[in-house]
N, C-alpha and C positions, 0 to 999 in steps of 0.2 A: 536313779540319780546319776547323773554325772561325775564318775569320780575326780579327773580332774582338775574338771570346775570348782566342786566343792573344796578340793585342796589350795587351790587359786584364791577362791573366795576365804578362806580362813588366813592364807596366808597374808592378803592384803588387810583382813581387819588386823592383824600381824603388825602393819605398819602404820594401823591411826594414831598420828600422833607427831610422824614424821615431819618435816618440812616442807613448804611448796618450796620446788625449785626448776624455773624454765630449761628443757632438755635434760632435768635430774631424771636419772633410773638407778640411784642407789638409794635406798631407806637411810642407809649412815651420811649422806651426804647431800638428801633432798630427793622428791618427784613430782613430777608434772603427773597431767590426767594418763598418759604416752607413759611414759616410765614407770607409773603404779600399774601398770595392766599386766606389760611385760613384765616387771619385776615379782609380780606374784605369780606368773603361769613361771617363772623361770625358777621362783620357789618351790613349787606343786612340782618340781621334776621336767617341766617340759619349757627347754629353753628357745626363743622364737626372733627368727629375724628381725631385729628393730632398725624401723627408719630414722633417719639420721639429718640434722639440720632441716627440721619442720619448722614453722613460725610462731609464736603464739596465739596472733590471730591472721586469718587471710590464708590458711593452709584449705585447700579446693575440697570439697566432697570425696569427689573422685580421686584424689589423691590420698586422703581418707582410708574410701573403702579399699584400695590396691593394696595401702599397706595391711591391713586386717587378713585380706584375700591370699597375700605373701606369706602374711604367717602363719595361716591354717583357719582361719578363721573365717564360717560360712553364716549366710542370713538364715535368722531361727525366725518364723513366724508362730510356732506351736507356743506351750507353754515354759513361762521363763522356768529357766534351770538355776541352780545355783553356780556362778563362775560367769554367765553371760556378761555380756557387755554391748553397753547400750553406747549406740551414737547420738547425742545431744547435739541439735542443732540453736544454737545460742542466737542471737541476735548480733547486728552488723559480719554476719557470715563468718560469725566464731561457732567450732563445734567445740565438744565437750566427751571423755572416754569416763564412763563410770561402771563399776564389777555391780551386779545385779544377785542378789538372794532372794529374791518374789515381796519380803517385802522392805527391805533396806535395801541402801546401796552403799560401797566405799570408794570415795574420789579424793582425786586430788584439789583442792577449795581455794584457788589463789585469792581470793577476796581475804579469807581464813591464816593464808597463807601455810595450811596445815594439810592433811590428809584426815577426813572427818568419815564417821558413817551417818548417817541422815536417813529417814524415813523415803520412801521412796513417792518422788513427790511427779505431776503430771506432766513433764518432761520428758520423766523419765520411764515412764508407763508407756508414752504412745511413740517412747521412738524405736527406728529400726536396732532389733536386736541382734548380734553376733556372738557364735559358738565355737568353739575348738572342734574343728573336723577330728 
């Protein structure tokens, strides 16, 4: 197992409960899908370049994967680890970052407006997954 991950992944169920908040990366003051990731690898001990004035919706792919790629973060195709983190591609070209345990996931749920953990549902099964190099 991944130790990181696994510290990553406990520390963000750490934060169900939080707020949604657009560009939030602090648990005490709100998180998007962006600031739950980081904020739990930056929990787990390893703190990681975060990108800075992203959109909520209309942020590219590839601007996406660059930032994931900036902070250490490589494509897993093996089996999910605990701490991965899956790119959700949303409809009208919104993505979606959620921490991956094989079989939940913890995201940030703006609908929810909350940070929830959910069953991990077929989204988020068949999307590209990324790991902490």
């Amino acid at each position: 197992m991944d130790e990181i991950g696994a510290r990553a992944f406990a520390a963000a169920r750490g934060m169900i409960g939080a707020r949604f908040r657009p560009q939030g990366c602090d648990p005490a003051t709100g998180l998007d899908c962006v600031g739950l990731v980081w904020a739990a690898y930056a929990a787990a001990g390893r703190r990681l370049p975060r990108p800075r004035a992203y959109p909520l919706r209309g942020w590219s792919e590839a601007r996406i994967v660059a930032a994931l790629q900036t902070a250490g973060f490589a494509r897993d195709e093996g089996r999910v680890a605990m701490g991965d983190v899956a790119l959700i591609a949303l409809p009208a070209g919104q993505f979606h970052l959620v921490l991956l345990d094989g079989e939940t996931m913890v995201h940030a749920h703006a609908g929810l407006r909350r940070v929830v953990e959910a069953p991990l549902d077929d989204a988020a099964r068949t999307a590209a997954r990324w790991r902490l190099d």
